[in-house]
C-alpha positions in Angstrom: 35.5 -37.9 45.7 39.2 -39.5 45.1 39.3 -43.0 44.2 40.9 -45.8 46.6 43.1 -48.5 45.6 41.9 -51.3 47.9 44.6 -53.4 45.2 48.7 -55.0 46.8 51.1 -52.0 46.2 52.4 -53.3 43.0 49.3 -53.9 41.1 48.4 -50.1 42.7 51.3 -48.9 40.9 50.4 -50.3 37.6 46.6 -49.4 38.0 47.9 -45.7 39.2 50.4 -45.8 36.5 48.3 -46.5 34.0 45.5 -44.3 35.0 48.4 -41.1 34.8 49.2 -42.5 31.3 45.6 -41.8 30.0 45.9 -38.6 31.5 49.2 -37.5 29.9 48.2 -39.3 26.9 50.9 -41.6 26.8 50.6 -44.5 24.2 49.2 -47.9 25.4 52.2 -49.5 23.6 54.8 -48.3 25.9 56.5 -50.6 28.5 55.3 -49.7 31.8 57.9 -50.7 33.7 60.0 -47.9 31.9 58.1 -45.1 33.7 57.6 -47.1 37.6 60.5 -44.9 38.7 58.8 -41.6 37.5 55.2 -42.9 39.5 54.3 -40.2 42.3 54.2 -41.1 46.0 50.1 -43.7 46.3 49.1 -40.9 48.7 48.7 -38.2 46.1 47.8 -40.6 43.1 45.5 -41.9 45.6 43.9 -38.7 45.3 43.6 -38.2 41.9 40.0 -38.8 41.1 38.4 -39.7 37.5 34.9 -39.9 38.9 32.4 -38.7 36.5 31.0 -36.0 38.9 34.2 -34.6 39.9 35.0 -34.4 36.4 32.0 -32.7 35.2 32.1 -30.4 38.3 35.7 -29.2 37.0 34.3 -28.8 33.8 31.9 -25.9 34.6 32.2 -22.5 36.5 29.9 -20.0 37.3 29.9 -18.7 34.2 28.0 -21.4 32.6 29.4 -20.2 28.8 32.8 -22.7 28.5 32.9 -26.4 29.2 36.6 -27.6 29.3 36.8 -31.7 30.4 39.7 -32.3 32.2 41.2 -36.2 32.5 41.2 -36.0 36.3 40.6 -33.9 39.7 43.4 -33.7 42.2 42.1 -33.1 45.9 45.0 -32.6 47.4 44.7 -32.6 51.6 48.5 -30.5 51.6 50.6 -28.3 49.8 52.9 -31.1 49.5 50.5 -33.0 47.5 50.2 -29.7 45.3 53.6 -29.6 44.8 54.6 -33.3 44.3 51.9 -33.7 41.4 53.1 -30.5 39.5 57.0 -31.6 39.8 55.8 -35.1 38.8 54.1 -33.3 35.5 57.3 -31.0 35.2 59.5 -33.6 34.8 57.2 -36.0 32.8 58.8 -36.6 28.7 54.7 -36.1 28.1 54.0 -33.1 30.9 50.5 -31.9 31.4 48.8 -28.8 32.7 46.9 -28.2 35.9 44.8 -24.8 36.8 43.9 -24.5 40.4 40.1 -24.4 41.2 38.6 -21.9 44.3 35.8 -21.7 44.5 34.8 -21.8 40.6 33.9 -18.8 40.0 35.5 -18.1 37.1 32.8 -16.9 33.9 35.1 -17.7 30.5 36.9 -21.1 32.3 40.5 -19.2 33.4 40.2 -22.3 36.1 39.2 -25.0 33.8 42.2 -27.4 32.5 40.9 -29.7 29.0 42.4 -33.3 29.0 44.6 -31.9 32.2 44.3 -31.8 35.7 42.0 -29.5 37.9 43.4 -28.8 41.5 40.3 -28.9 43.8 41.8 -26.3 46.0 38.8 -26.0 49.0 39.8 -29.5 49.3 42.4 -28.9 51.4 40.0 -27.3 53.9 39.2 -29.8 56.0 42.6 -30.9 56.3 44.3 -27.6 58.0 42.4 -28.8 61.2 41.4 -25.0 62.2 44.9 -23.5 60.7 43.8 -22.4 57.6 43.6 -18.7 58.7 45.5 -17.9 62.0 45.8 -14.2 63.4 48.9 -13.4 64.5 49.3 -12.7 68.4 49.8 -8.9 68.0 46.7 -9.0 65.5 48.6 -7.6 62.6 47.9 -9.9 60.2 46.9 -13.1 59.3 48.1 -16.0 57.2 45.7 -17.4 55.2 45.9 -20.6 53.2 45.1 -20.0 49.6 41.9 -22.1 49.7 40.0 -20.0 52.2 36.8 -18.1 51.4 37.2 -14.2 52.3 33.7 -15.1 54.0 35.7 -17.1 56.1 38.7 -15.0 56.5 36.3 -11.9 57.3 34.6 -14.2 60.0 37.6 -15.7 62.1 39.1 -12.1 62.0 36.5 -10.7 63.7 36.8 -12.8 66.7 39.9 -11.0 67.3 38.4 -7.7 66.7 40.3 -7.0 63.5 39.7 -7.3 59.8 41.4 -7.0 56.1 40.4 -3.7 54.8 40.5 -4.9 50.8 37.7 -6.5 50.0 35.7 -7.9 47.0 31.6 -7.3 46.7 31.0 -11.1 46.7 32.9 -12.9 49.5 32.5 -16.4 48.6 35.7 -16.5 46.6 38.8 -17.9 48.0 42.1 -16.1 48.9 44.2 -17.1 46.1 41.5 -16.6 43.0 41.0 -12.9 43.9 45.1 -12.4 44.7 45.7 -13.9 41.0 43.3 -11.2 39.6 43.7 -8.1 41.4 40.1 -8.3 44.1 38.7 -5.2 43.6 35.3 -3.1 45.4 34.3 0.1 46.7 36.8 0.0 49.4 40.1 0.2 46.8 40.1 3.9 46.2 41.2 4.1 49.3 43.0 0.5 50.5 44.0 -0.4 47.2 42.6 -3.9 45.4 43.9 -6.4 47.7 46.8 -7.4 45.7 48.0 -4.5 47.6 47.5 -5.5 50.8 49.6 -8.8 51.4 52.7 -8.9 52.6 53.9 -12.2 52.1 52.9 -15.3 49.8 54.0 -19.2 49.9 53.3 -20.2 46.2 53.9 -23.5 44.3 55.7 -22.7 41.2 55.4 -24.7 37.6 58.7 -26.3 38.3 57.0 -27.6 41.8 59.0 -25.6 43.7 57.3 -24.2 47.0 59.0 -20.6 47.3 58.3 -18.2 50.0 58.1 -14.5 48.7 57.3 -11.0 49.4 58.9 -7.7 48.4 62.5 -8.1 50.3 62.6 -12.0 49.4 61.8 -13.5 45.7 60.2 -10.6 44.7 60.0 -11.3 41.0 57.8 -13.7 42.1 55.7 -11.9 44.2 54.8 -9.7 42.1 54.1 -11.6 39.0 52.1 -13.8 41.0 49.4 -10.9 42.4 46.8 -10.3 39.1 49.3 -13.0 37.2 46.1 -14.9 36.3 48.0 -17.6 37.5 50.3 -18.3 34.9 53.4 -18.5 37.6 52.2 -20.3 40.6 49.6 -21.2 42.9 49.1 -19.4 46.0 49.1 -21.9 49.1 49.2 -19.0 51.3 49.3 -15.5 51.5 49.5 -12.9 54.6 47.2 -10.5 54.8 47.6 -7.1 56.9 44.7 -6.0 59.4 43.0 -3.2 61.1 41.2 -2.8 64.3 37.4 -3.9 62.3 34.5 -1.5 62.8 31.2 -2.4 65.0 28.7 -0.7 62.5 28.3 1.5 59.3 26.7 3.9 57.8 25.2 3.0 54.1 24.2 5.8 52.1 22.8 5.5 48.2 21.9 8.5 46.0 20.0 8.7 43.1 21.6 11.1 40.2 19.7 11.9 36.6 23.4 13.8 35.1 26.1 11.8 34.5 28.7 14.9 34.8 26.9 15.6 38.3 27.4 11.7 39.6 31.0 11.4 38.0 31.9 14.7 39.5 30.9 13.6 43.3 32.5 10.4 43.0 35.9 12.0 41.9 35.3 14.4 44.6 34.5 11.5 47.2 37.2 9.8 46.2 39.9 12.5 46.4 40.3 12.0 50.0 42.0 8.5 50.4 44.2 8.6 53.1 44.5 4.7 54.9 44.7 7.0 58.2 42.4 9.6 57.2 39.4 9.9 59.5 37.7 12.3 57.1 37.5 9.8 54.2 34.8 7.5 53.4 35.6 3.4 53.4 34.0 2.5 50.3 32.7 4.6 46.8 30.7 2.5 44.4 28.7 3.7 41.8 25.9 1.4 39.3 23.1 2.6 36.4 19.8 1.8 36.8 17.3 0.9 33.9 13.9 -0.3 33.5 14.5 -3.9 33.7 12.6 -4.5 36.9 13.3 -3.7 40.9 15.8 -1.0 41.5 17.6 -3.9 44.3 19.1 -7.1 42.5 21.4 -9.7 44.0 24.4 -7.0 44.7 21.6 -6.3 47.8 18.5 -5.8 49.0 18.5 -1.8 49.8 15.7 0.6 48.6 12.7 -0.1 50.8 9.5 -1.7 49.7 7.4 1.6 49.5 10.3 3.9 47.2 10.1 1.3 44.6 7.7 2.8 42.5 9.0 5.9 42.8 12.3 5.0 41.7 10.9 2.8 39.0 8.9 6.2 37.7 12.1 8.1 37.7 13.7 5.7 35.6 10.8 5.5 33.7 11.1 9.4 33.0 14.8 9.4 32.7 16.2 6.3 30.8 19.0 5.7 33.1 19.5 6.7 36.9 22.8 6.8 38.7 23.5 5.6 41.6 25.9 6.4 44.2 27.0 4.5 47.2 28.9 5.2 50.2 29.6 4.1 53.4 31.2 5.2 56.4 32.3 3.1 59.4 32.1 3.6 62.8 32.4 2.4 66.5 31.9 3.2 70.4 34.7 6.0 69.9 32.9 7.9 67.0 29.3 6.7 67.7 28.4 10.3 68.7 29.8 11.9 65.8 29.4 9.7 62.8 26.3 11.0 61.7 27.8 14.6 61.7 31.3 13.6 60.0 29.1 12.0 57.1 27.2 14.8 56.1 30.1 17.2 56.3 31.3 14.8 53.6 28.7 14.6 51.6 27.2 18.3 51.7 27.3 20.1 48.7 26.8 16.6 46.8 24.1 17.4 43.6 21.9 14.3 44.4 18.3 14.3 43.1 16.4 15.8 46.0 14.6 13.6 48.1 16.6 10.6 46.9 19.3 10.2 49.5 18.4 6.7 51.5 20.3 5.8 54.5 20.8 2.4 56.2 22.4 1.8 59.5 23.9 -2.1 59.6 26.6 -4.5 61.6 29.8 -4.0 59.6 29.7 -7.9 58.6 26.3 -7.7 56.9 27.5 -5.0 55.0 30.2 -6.8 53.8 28.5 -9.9 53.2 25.5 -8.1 51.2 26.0 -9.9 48.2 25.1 -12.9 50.1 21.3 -12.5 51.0 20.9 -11.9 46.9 22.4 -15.2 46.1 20.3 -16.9 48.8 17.1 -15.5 47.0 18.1 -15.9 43.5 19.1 -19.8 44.3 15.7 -20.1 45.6 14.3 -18.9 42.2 16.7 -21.1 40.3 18.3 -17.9 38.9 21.7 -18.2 40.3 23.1 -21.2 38.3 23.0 -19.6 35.1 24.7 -18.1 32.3 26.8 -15.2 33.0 28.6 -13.2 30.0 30.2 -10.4 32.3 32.1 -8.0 31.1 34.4 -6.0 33.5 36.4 -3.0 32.3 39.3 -0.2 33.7 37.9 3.1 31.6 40.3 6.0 31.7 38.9 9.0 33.8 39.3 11.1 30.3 36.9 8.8 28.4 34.4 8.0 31.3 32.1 10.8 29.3 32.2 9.4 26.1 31.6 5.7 27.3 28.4 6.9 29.0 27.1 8.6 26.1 28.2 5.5 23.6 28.2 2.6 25.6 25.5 3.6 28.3 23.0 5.5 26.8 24.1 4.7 22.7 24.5 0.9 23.3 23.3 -0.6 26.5 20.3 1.5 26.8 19.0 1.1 23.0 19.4 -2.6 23.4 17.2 -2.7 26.9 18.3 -6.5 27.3 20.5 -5.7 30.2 19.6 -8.2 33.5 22.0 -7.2 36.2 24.2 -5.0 37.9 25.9 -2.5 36.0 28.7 -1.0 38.6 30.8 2.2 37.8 32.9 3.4 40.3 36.1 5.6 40.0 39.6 4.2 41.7 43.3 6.0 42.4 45.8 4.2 40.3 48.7 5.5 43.6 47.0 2.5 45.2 48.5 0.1 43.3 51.5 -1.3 42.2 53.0 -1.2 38.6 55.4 -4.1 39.5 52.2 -6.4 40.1 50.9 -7.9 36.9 47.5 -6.3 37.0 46.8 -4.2 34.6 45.4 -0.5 34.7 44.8 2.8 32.5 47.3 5.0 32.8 45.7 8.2 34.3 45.8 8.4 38.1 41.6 8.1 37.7 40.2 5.0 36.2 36.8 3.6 36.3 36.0 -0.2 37.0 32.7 -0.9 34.9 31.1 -3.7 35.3 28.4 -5.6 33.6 27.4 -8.8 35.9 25.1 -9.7 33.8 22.8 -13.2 34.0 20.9 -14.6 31.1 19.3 -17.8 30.3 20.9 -20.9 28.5 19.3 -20.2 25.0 19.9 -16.4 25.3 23.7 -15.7 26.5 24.9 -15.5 23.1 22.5 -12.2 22.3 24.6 -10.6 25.9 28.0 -11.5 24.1 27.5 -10.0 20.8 26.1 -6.3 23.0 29.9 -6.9 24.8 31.2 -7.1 21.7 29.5 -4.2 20.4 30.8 -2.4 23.5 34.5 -3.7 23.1 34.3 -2.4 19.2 32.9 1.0 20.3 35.7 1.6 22.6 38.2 0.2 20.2 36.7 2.5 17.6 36.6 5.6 19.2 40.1 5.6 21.0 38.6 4.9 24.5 41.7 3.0 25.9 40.2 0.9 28.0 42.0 -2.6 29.8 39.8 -5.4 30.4 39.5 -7.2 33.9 38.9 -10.6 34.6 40.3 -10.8 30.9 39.1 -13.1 28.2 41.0 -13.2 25.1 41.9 -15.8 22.1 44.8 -14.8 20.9 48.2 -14.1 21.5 48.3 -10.7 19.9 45.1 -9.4 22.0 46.9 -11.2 25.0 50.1 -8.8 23.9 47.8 -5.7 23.1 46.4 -5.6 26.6 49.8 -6.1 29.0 51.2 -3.7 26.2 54.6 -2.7 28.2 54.1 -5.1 30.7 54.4 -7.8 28.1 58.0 -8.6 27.9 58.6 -9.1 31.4 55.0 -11.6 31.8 56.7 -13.4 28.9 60.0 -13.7 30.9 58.5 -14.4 33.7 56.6 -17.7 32.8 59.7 -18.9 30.9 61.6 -18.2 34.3 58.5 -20.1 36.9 56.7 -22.2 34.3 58.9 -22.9 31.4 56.8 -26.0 30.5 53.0 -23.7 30.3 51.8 -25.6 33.2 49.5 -23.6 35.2 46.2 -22.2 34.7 45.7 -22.7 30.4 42.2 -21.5 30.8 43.3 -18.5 30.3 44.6 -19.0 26.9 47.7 -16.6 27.6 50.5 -19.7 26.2 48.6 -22.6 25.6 
């Protein structure tokens, strides 16, 4: 909560004054009165908060591994009051940095700011007074403030009977967190990760400059800022295109014991991508399955009760199982054929018989599958808790290799795993090379991700089999490019953009020539 200055407006400005010394770390023994003129406006100071619990709140993410303490918590109620702190900092003799905060979800603190300032960004959600997302009157798109939850976005879309068609697996993340990363699920084979599916972007720069771009207008901007791990700006704003949204789908896992045989399908599935398409599928994930208890975890509840145990035996027998998962959408126009179109698609598939399961479900509950998981894992006190994730592109050529060393030689020997373990193929064509993200080079890449969750005293045990996995890859030649990166040093920082490098260097010199934004990434500061 911000602190109020109940104090006459010049005794404010020396208690505010002095309170933005401590943070910049400005000696005691200089004159106030020098640095009156520099003081921002009282509104925003008046929102600068030191309170313990805002503090400590900005101090942790969802990973539960870093603790960063920064000297104060900005919740802003505009973009103005964004902007004016970040200028203030800019042109401070003693600047310091700010990283904007979502929805803290971040697992190696890329959103925390030590001795800085965090921006609360969902504070500014119960200031748009219902304009936060607005659909435009031919339904196109929608502009979306930066702060918004895709949870949200999904559900004020859907009143108008459209929806983004780029999604993430969890949706309780906000707009501008995912578009500073690259926002990636089963649906970007296809769509793209949705860093390729905005059109437009307002974004506060480290100068505090509040720039409009897209691909016509400031486009160096634009795309440095989508997967820029916020090093260039903070996204206030970005506007997202829409399709007419599906009523249902139809949800579709099936359980594989080859890895060549599960690969092969997806690559096949994922072969026919077209947006306008009607043959395609909508969304192509794959995951491993190991004996480490219920074949359903918090990704979603799907396997009925009663194949549990036979599941659990075939993993028992088998080491690993694979699993793939599609889905196909559908409404009144292709209710009667659906059913028909999907098995066209998927015949000739070389699924374990017998262990094909099918789920019919409301297109939002699909979506939003993560969400019942989290409910039940907060109820058991197993949602706040360590997570040392690891999340990795794996060339197409190498996918083999990594099963059979990191999978199976690794992972499997270890038998510590507790999580989701998600591989799933993607078509690099869908995105964009000017965007800072950064991808394989072969057209077929492989996100794998290991969401794992561990306890307090046991996290470290998770890290070192990451580390194992990062030195295998290294080792044998298996090129792969983290995401979601975590790095502490420049060089590895250098080593991963490789050719994009130059320019990401450039770039920050050009929108943040002071290292501002986001140092919980540990790019420049």
């Amino acid at each position: 909560m911000a602190v109020s200055f109940p104090l006459p407006s010049y005794f404010t400005a020396i208690f505010i004054i002095s309170r933005l010394m401590s943070i910049v770390g400005i000696s005691k023994h200089w004159n106030i009165m020098n640095i009156l003129p520099k003081l921002p406006p009282l509104d925003v100071a008046d929102k600068l908060s030191v309170d313990p619990s805002a503090v400590e709140s900005a101090s942790q993410d969802f990973g539960h591994i870093v603790r960063s303490v920064p000297r104060a918590v900005l919740f802003p109620s505009s973009v103005d009051d964004i902007a004016t702190l970040v200028k203030f900092s800019y042109d401070s003799s003693v600047p310091f940095t700010l990283a904007a905060r979502g929805h803290g979800h971040s697992v190696r603190g890329q959103a925390m700011a030590e001795n800085g300032v965090v921006v609360d960004m969902t504070s500014m959600k119960k200031h748009r007074n219902g304009t936060g997302i607005r659909v435009s009157s031919d339904r196109l798109y929608a502009d979306v403030g930066g702060e918004q939850l895709w949870f949200d976005v999904l559900n004020e879309t859907l009143k108008h009977g459209v929806a983004p068609v780029s999604w993430t697996d969890y949706l309780h993340l906000t707009v501008g967190g995912t578009l500073s990363n690259a926002g990636i699920s089963g649906q970007s084979f296809r769509y793209g990760p949705q860093i390729s599916n905005v059109y437009d972007m307002d974004v506060i720069t480290g100068k505090g400059d509040i720039i409009t771009c897209s691909p016509k207008n400031n486009s160096e901007l634009f795309y440095a800022v989508l997967g820029g791990l916020g090093q260039f700006g903070i996204i206030t704003r970005a506007r997202i295109p829409l399709d007419p949204a599906p009523k249902r789908v139809k949800w579709v896992r099936m359980l594989y014991n080859d890895f060549t045989a599960f690969t092969r399908d997806q690559e096949l599935l994922i072969s026919t991508n077209g947006r306008r398409d009607s043959s395609a599928l909508d969304y192509v994930e794959g995951s491993i399955m190991m004996d480490q208890g219920s074949p359903d975890s918090w990704r979603s509840s799907f396997f009925p009760p009663k194949d549990h145990k036979r599941i659990a035996s075939l993993i028992t027998n088998h080491g690993i199982i694979y699993c793939l998962e599609v889905v196909k959408h559908y409404d009144d126009q292709n209710e009667d054929t659906v059913d028909k179109d999907l098995r066209q698609v998927l015949e000739g598939l070389s699924y374990m018989s017998g262990f094909m399961l099918e789920k019919d479900v409301v297109y939002a509950e699909f979506l939003n599958r993560v969400q019942s998981g989290e409910v039940k894992f907060r109820s058991k006190g197993l949602w706040d808790v360590p997570h040392p994730w690891l999340n990795l592109f794996v060339p197409k050529s190498q996918i083999s290799g990594f099963n059979d060393g990191v999978f199976k030689g690794i992972v499997l020997k270890r038998n510590i795993t507790k999580g989701p373990v998600l591989v799933y193929p993607m078509n690099r064509h869908k995105w964009d090379d000017r965007m800072s993200a950064v991808i394989p080079d072969e057209e077929v890449f492989y996100a794998v991700g290991f969401l794992i969750s561990s306890g307090f005293h046991d996290w470290e045990a998770f890290d070192d089999q990451n580390k194992e996995i990062l030195k295998f890859c290294d080792e044998n030649g298996i090129g792969v490019k983290q995401y979601l990166p975590h790095f502490t040093s420049k060089d590895e920082w250098i080593h991963h953009f490789g050719s994009k490098w130059e320019t990401f260097q450039q770039t920050k010199h050009q929108f943040d020539p002071k290292m501002l934004l986001s140092p919980g990434q540990r790019i420049f500061n």
